[in-house]
N, C-alpha and C positions, 0 to 999 in steps of 0.2 A: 504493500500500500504506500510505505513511503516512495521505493522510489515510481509508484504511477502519479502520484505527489507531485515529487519534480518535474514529470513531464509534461503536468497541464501548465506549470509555472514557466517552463519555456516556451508553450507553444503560444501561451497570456503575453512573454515576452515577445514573441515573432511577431506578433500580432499589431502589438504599439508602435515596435521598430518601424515594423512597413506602412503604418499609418502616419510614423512622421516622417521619415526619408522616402517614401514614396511618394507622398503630397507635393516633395518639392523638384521633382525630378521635372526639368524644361518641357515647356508646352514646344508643341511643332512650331517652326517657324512662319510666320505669317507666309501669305501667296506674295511675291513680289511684284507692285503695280505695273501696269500692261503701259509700255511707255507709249506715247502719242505719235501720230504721225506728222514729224513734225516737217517735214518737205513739202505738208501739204499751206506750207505758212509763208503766204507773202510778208506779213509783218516781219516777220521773223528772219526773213533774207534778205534783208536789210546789209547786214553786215555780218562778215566773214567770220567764223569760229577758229580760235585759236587753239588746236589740240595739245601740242606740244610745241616746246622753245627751248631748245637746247645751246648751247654754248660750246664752244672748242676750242682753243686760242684767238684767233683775231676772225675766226667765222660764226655766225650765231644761224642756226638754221630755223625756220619757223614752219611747223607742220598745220595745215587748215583742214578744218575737219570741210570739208566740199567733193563734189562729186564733178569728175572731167566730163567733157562728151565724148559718143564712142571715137571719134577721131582726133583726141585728146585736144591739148593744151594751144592753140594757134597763137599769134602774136600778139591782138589783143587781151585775150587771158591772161599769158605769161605775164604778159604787161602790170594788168592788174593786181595779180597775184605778186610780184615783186613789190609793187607799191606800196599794197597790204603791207609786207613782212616788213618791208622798212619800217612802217608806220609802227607794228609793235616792238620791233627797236629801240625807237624813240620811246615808246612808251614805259617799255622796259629800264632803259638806262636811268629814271627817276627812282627808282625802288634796286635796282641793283647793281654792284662793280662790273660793268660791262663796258667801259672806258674802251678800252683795247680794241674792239671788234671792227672792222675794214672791210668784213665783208660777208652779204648775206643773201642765204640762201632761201629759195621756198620752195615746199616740199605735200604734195598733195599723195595720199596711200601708199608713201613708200616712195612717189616720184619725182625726180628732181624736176622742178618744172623749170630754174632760172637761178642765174647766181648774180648780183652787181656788186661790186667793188668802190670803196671809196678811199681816196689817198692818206684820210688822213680820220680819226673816231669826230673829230669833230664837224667834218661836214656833211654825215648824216642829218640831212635838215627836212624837217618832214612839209615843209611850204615849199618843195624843191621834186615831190614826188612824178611831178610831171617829166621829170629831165632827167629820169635814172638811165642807165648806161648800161646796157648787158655786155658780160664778158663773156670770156669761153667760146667764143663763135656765136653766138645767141641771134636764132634771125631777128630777134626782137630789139635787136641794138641799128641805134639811127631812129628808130619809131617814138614819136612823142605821143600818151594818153591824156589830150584837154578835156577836164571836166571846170568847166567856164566860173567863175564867180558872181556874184552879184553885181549886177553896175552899184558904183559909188553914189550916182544921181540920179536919181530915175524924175521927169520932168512930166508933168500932165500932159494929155493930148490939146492941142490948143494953146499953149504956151510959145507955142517955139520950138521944143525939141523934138529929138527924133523919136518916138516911142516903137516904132515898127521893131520886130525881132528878126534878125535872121532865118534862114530855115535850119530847122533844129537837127538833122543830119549834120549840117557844118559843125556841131558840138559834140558828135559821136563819135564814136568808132566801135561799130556792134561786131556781136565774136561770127567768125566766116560760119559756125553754126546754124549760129540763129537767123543770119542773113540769109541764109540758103530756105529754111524750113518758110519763112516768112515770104522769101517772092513763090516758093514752092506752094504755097497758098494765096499768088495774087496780090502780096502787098507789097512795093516797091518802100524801102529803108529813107532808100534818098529824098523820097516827096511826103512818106508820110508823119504824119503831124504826131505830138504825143498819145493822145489816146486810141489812133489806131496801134500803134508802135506797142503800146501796152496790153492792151487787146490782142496782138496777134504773138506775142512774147508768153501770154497766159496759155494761149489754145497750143502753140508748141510746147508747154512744160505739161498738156495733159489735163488744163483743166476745163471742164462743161462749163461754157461762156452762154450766160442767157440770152435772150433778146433785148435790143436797146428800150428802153421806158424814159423818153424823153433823151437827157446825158447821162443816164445810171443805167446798169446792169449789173444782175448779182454772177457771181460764178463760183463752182463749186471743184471738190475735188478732195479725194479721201475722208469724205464726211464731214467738210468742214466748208463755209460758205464766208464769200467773200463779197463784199459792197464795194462796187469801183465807182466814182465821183466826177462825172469830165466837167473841166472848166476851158473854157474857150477862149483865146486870145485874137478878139479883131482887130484890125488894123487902127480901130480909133476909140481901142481900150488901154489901160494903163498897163504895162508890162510886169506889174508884181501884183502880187494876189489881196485884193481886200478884204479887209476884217468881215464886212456882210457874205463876201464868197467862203470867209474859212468860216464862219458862225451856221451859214447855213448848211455848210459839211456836215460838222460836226453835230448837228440838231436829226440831217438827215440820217447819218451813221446809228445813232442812237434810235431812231424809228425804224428801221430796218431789219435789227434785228438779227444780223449776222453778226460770223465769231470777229471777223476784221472786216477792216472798211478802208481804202485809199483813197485818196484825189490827185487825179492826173493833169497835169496842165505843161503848157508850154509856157507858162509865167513862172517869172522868181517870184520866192517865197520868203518872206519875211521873217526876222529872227523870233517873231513870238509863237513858229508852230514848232518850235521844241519844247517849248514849253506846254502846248497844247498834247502833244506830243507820251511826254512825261506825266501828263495829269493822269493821260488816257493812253496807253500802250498797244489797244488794240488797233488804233488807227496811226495813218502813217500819212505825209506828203508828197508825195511823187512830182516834186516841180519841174523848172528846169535845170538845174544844178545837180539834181540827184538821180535824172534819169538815167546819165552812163552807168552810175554806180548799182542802180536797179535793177539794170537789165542785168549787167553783168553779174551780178549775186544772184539772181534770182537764178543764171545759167548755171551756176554752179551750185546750185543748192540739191 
């Protein structure tokens, strides 16, 4: 009897054991969230992602998380993509000993896309990106990327000055890709205005472009919808964009009812739509200043 004693007093013991050391034993791991599809986001390609930036003696290479087209990298990309990598250069040298560096590469899945060299750390100047220099044989050397600036004056129509804009091809230089998909669909580059130019930039990345309603159409793609905004530049309108043109954007964005919303114009856009911008993330300006940059990201997104 004693020892059957003992063995209910062990099995009383087993019993508490595994009711406290079992209770504490790790719950499964949660399901990890279903990431987004995030190529399906014009906002969002906006600007270039910087995967890695590695360093090496006097080479600093920048890896962009972006996608080439199937006939890779031609001169305006390289172009760009070099421009980029300076720029985080620049940005970098604020936060880290990167004094030393002469010369930089940019590097898309592994690929070298473009190497520029600079004489000396301190003339990496990022108000200079237009005039970078490919080494190596680079056909992309001799080739200038103007992405235009704001005029200093802009004059009302009826004053005196000249408000007319040039034709907005003269401020491009679109990738041999997208030029091809676009007269391959009927639209000549060289004549057409911005928001055909954006319109036929969307339907080659894939996305279902609505019918026009008025200057708006929504379009879609991967589940996610998109509100594009055209504003029109006539010949005896003011060449930068008014507060009633971005107010009424931004009123319209908001009744629509899509995840992002742009507005496309062939006018400069005044310094208060980064701010507009920053309040509201979903929507973006597409003027004229930032259509090279537009297209081109959005190419490689």
């Amino acid at each position: 009897m004693r020892y059957l004693g003992y063995a209910f007093i062990a099995v009383g013991l087993l019993v508490i054991l595994y009711g406290i050391f079992g209770g504490r034993r790790k719950k499964p791991p949660a399901e990890a969230p279903v990431a987004s599809d995030a190529s399906s986001s014009v906002v969002s390609a906006a600007g270039l992602t910087v995967s890695d930036f590695h360093v090496a003696g006097h080479e600093a290479r920048v890896t962009f998380d972006a996608v080439l087209p199937e006939d890779g990298a031609d001169d305006v990309l390289r172009g760009r993509l070099l421009a980029a990598a300076v720029k985080a250069v620049v940005d970098k040298k604020a936060s880290l000993p990167i004094d030393g560096v002469t010369t930089v590469s940019a590097v898309v899945d592994g690929e070298l896309i473009g190497t520029t060299s600079f004489d000396a750390p301190d003339e990496i100047d990022p108000d200079e990106l237009s005039d970078i220099g490919v080494v190596d044989g680079d056909p992309m050397a001799g080739d200038e990327v103007h992405v235009p600036d704001a005029p200093e004056e802009l004059t009302a129509p009826g004053k005196g000055g000249a408000d007319e804009l040039k034709q907005l091809s003269a401020d491009l230089s679109i990738p041999a890709s997208v030029d091809a998909a676009l007269r391959a669909n009927g639209l000549d580059p060289a004549s057409a205005d911005a928001p055909e130019l954006v319109r036929g930039v969307l339907v080659h990345k894939g996305y279902t472009v609505g019918a026009m309603d008025g200057a708006d159409y929504l379009a879609t793609k991967g589940g996610k919808s998109l509100y594009v905004h055209n504003v029109s530049h006539d010949e005896d309108s003011h060449p930068e964009l008014g507060d009633s043109e971005i107010r009424a954007f931004v009123a319209a964005a908001a009744t629509s009812k899509a995840d992002e919303a742009i507005l496309v114009t062939a006018k400069f856009a005044p310094f208060s739509v980064y701010a507009r911008e920053k309040a509201n993330p979903s929507i973006r300006f597409i003027s004229r200043e930032r259509i090279q940059e537009f297209i081109t990201q959005l190419t490689l997104s």
